[in-house]
FISE-989016 format. One record per atom (N, C-alpha, C, O): atom name; x, y, z negated. Coordinates in nm, 4 decimals. Layout:
REM residues N
+------+----------+----------+----------+
| zapa |        u |        v |        w |
+------+----------+----------+----------+
|   CA |        X |        Y |        Z |
...
+------+----------+----------+----------+
REM end
This chain:
REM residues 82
+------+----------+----------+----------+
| zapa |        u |        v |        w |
+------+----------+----------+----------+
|    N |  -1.6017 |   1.5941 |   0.2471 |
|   CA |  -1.5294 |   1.7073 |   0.1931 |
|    C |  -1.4693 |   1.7869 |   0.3081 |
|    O |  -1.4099 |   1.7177 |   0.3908 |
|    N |  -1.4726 |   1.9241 |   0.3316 |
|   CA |  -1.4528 |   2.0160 |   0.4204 |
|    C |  -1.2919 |   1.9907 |   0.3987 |
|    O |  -1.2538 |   1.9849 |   0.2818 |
|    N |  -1.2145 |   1.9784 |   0.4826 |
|   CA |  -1.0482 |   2.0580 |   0.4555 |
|    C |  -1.0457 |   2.1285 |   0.6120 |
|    O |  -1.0941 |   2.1036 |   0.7224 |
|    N |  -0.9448 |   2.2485 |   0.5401 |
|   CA |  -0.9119 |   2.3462 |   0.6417 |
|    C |  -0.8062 |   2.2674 |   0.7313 |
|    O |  -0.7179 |   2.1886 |   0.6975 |
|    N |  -0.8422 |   2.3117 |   0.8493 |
|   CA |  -0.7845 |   2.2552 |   0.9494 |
|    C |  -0.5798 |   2.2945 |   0.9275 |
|    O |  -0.4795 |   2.2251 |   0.9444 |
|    N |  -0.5959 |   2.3969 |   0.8963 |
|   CA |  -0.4153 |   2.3970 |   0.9003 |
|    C |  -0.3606 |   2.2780 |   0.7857 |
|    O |  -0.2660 |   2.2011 |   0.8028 |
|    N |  -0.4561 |   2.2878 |   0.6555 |
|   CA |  -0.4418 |   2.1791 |   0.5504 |
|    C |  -0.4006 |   2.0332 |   0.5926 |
|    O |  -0.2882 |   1.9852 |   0.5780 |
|    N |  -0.5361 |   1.9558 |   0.6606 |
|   CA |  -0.5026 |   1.8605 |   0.7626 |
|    C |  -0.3607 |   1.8334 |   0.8610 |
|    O |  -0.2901 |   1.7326 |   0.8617 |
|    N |  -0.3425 |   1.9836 |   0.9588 |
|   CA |  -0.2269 |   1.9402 |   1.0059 |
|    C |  -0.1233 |   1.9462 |   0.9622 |
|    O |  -0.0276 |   1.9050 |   1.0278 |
|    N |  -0.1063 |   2.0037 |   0.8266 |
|   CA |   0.0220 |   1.9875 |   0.7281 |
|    C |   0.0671 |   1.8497 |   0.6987 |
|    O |   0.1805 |   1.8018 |   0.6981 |
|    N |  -0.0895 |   1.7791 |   0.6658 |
|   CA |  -0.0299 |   1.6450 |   0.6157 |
|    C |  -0.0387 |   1.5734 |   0.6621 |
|    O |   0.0225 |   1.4820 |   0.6070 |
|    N |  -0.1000 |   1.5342 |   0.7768 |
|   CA |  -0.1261 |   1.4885 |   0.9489 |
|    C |   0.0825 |   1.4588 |   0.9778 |
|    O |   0.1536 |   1.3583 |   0.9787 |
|    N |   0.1061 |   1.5962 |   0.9949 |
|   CA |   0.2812 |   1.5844 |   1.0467 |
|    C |   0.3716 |   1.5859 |   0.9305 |
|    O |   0.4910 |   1.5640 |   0.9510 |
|    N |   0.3302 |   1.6087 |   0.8121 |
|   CA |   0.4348 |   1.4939 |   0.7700 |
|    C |   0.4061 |   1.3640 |   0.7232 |
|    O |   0.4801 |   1.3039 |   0.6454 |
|    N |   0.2876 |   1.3135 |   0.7742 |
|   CA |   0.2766 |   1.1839 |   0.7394 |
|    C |   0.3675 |   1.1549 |   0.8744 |
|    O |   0.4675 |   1.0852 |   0.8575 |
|    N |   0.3424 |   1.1984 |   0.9924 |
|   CA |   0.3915 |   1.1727 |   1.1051 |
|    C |   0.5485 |   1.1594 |   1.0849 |
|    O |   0.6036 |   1.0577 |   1.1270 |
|    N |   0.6202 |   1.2555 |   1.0238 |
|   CA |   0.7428 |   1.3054 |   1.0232 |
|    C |   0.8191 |   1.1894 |   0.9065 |
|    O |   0.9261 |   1.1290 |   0.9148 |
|    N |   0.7468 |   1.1897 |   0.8328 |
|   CA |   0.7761 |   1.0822 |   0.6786 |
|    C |   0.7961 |   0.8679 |   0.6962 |
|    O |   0.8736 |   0.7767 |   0.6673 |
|    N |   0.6554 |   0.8959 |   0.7666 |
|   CA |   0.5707 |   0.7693 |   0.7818 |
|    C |   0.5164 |   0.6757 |   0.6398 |
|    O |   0.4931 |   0.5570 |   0.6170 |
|    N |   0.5134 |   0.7696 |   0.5837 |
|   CA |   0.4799 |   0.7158 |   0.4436 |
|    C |   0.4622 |   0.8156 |   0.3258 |
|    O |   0.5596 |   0.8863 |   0.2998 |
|    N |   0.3260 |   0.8328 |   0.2360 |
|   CA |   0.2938 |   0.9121 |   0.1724 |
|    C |   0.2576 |   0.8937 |   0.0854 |
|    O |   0.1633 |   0.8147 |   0.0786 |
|    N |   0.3053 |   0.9496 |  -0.0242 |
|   CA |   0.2922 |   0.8554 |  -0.1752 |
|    C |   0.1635 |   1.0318 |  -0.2313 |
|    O |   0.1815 |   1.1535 |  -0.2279 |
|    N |   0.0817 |   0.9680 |  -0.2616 |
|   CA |  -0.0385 |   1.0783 |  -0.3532 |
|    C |  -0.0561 |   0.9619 |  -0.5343 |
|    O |  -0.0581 |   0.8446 |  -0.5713 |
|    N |  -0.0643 |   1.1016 |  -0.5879 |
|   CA |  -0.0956 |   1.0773 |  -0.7140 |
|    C |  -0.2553 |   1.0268 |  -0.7434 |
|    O |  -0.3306 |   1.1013 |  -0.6806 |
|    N |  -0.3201 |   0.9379 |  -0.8087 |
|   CA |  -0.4488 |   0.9448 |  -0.8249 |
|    C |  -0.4633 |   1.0120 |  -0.9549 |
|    O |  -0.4720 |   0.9560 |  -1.0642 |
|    N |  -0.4656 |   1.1821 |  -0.9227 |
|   CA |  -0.4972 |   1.2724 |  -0.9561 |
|    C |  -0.5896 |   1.4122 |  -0.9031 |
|    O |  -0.5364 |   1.4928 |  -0.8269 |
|    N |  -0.7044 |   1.4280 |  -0.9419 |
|   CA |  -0.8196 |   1.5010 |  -0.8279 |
|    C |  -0.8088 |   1.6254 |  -0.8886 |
|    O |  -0.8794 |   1.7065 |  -0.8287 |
|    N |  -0.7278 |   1.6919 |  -1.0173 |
|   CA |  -0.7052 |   1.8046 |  -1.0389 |
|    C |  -0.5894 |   1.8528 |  -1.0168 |
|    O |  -0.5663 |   1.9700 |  -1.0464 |
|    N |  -0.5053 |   1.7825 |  -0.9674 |
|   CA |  -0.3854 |   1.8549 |  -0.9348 |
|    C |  -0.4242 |   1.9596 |  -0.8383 |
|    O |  -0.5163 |   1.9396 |  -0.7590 |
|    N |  -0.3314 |   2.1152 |  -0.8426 |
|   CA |  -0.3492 |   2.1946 |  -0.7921 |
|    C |  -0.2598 |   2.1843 |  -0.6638 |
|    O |  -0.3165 |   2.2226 |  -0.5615 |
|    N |  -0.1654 |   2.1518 |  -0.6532 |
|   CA |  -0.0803 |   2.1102 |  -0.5422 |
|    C |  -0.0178 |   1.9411 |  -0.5131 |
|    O |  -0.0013 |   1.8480 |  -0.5920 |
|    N |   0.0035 |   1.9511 |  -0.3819 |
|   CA |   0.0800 |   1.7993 |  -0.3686 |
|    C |   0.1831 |   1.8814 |  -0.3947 |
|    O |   0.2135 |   1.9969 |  -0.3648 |
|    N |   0.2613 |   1.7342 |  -0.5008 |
|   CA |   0.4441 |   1.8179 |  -0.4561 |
|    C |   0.5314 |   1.7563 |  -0.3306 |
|    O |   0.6427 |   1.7044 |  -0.3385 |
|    N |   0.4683 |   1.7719 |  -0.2383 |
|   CA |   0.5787 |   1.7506 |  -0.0913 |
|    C |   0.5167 |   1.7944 |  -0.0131 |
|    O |   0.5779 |   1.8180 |   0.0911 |
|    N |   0.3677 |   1.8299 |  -0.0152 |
|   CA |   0.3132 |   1.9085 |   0.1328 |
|    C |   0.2647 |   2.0185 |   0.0397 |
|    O |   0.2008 |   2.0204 |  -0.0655 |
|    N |   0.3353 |   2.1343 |   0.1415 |
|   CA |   0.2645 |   2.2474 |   0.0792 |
|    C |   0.1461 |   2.3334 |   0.1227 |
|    O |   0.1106 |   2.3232 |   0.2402 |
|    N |   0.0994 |   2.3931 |   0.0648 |
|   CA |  -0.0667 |   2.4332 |   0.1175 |
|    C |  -0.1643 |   2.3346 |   0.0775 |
|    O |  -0.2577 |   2.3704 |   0.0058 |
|    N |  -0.1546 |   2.2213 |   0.1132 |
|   CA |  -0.2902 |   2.1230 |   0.0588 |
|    C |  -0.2765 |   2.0452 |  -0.0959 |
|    O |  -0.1794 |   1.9840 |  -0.1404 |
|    N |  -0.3935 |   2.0678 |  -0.1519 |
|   CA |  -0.3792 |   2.0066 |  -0.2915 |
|    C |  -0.4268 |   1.8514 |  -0.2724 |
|    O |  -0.4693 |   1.7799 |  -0.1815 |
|    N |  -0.3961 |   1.8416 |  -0.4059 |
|   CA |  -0.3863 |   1.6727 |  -0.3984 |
|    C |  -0.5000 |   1.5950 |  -0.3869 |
|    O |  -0.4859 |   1.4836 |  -0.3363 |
|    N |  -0.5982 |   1.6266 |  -0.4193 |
|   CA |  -0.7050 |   1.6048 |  -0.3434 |
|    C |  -0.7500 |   1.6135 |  -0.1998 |
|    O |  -0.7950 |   1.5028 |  -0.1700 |
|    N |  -0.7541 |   1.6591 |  -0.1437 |
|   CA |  -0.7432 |   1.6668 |   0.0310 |
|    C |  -0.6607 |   1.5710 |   0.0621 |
|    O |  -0.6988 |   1.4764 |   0.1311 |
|    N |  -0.5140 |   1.5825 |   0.0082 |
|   CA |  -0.4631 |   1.4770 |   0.0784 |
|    C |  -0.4874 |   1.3217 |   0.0390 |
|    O |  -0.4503 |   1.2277 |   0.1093 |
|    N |  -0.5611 |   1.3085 |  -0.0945 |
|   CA |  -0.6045 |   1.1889 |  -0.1265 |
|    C |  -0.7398 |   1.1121 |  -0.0257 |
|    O |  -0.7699 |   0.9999 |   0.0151 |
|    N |  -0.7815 |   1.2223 |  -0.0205 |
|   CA |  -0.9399 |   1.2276 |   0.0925 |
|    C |  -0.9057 |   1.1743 |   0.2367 |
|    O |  -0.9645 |   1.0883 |   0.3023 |
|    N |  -0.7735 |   1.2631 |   0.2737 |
|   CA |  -0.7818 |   1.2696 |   0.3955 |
|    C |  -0.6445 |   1.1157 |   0.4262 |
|    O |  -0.6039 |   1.0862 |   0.5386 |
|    N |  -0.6039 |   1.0505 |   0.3074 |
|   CA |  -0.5291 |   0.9115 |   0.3735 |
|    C |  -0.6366 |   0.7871 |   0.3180 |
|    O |  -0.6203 |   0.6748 |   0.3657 |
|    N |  -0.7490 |   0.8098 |   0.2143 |
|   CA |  -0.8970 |   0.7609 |   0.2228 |
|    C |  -0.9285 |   0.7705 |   0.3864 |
|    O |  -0.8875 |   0.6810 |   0.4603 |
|    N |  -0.9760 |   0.8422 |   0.4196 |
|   CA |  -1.0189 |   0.8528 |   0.5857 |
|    C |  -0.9321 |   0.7826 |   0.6866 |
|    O |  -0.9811 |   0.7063 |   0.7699 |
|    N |  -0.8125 |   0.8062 |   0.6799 |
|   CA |  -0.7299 |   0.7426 |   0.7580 |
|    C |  -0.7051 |   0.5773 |   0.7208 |
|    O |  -0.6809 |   0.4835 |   0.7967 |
|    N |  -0.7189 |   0.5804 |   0.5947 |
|   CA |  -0.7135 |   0.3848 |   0.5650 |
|    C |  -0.8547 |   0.3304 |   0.5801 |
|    O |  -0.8786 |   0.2243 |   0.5225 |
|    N |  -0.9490 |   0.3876 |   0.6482 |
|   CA |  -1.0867 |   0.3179 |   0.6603 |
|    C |  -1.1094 |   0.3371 |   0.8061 |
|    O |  -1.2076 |   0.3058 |   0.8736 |
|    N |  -1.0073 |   0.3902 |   0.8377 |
|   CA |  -1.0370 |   0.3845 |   1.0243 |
|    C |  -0.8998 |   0.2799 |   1.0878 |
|    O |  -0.8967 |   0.2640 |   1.2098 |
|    N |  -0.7881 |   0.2105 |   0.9996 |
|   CA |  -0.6991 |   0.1466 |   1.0195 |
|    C |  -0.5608 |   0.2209 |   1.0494 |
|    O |  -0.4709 |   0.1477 |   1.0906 |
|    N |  -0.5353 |   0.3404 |   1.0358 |
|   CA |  -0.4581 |   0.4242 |   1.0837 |
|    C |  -0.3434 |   0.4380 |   0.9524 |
|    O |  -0.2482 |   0.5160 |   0.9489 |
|    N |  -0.3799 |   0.3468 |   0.8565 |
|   CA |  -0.2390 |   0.3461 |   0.7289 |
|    C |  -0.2898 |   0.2597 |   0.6653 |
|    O |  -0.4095 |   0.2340 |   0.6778 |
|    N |  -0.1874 |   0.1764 |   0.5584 |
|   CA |  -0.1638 |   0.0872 |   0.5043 |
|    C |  -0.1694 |   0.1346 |   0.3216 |
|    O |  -0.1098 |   0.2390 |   0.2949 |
|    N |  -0.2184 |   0.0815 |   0.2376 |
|   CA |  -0.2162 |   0.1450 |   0.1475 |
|    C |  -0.2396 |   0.0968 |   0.0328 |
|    O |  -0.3489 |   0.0855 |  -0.0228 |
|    N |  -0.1013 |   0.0576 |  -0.0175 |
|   CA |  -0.0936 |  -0.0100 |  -0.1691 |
|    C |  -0.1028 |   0.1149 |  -0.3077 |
|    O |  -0.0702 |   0.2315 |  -0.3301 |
|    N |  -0.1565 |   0.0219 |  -0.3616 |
|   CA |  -0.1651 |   0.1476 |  -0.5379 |
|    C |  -0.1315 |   0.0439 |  -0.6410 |
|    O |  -0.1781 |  -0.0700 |  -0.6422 |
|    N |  -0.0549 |   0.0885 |  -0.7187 |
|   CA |   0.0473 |   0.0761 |  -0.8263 |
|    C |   0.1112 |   0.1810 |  -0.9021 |
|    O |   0.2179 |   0.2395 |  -0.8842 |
|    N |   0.0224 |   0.1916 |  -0.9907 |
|   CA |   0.0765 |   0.2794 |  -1.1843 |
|    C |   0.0174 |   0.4356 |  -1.0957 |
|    O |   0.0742 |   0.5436 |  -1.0795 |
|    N |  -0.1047 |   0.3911 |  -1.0569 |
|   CA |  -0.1810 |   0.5371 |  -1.0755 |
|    C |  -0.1125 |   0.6180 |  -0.9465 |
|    O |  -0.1220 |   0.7381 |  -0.9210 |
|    N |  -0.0418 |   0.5163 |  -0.8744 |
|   CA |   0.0112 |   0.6212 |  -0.6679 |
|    C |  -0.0674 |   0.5132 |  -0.6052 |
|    O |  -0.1048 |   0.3988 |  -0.6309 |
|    N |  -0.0757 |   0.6015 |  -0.5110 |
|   CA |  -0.1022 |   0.5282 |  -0.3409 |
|    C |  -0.0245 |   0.5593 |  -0.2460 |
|    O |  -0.0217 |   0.6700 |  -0.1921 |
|    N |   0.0523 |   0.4540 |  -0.2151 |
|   CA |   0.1344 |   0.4360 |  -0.0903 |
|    C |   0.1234 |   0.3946 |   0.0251 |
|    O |   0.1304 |   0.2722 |   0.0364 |
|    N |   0.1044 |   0.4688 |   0.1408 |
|   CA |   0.0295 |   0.5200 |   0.2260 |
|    C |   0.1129 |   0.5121 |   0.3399 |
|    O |   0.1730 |   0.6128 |   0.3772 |
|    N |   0.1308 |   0.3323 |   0.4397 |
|   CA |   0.1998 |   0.3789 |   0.5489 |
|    C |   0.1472 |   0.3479 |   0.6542 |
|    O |   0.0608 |   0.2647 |   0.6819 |
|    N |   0.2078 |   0.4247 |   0.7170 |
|   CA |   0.1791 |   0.4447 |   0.9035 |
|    C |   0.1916 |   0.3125 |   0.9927 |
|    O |   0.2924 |   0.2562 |   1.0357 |
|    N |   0.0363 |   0.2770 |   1.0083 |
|   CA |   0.0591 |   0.1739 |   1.1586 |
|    C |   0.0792 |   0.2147 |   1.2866 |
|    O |   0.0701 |   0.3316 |   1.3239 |
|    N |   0.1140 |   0.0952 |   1.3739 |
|   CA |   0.0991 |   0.1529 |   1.5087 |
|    C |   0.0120 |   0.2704 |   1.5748 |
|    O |   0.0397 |   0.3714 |   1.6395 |
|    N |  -0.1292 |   0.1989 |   1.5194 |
|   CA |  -0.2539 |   0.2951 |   1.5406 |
|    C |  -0.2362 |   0.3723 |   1.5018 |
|    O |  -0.2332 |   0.4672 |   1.5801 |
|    N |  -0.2109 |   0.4020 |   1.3628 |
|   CA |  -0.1879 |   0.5262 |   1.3481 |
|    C |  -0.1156 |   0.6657 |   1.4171 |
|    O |  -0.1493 |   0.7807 |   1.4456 |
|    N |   0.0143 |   0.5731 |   1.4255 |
|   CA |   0.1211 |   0.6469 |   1.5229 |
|    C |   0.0498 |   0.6845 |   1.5924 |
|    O |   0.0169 |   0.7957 |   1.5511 |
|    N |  -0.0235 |   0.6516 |   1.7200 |
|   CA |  -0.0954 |   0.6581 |   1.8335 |
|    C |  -0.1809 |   0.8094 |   1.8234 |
|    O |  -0.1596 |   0.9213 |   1.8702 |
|    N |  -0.2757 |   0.7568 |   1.7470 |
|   CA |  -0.3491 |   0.8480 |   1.6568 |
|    C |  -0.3052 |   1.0179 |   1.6069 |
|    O |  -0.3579 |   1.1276 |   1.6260 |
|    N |  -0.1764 |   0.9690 |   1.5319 |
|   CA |  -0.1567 |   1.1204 |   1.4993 |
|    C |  -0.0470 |   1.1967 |   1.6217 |
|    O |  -0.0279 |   1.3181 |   1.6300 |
|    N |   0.0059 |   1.1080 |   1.6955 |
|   CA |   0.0606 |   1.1524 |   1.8119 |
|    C |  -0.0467 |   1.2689 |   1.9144 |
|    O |  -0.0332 |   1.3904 |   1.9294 |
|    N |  -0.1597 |   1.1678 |   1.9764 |
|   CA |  -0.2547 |   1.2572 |   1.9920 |
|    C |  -0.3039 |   1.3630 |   1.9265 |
|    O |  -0.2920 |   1.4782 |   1.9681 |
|    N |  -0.3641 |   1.3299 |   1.8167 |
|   CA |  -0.4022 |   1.4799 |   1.7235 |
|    C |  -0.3023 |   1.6025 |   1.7045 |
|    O |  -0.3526 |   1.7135 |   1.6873 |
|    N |  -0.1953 |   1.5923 |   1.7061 |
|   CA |  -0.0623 |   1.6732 |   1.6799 |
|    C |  -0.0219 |   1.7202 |   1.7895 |
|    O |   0.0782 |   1.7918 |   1.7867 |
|    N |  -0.0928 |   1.6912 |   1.9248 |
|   CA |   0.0041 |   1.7258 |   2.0476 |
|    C |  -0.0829 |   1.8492 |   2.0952 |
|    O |  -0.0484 |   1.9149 |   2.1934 |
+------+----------+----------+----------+
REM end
């Protein structure tokens, strides 16, 4: 799935800023409600991508995914963000 690059670094830094990101498993929502600009899909995609490369942790319970930041990760979005 394509996401626009500003999309990405929206939720890139506040995963950074947060360290933990709760998404709805919902693929029609039109917006996340805490990052703005990217819908909830992208950001479901894009902490999918990040929990299959080891870069977050990610429990689901009553339809969320909770989504936190490892070391690697840190590492990770430190670089990408700088």
């Amino acid at each position: 799935m394509f996401i626009p690059k500003a999309n990405r670094i929206a939720v890139f830094s506040y995963l950074f800023r947060e360290g933990v990101c709760v998404v709805k498993k919902d693929t029609v929502s039109p917006t996340h409600p805490q990052i703005e600009g990217a819908t909830n899909l992208e950001v479901l995609n894009l902490m999918k991508s990040l929990e299959s490369r080891g870069y977050v942790r990610v429990t689901f319970s009553w339809q969320h995914s909770y989504c936190y930041l490892t070391p690697e990760g840190i590492e990770y979005l430190r670089g990408y963000l700088a």
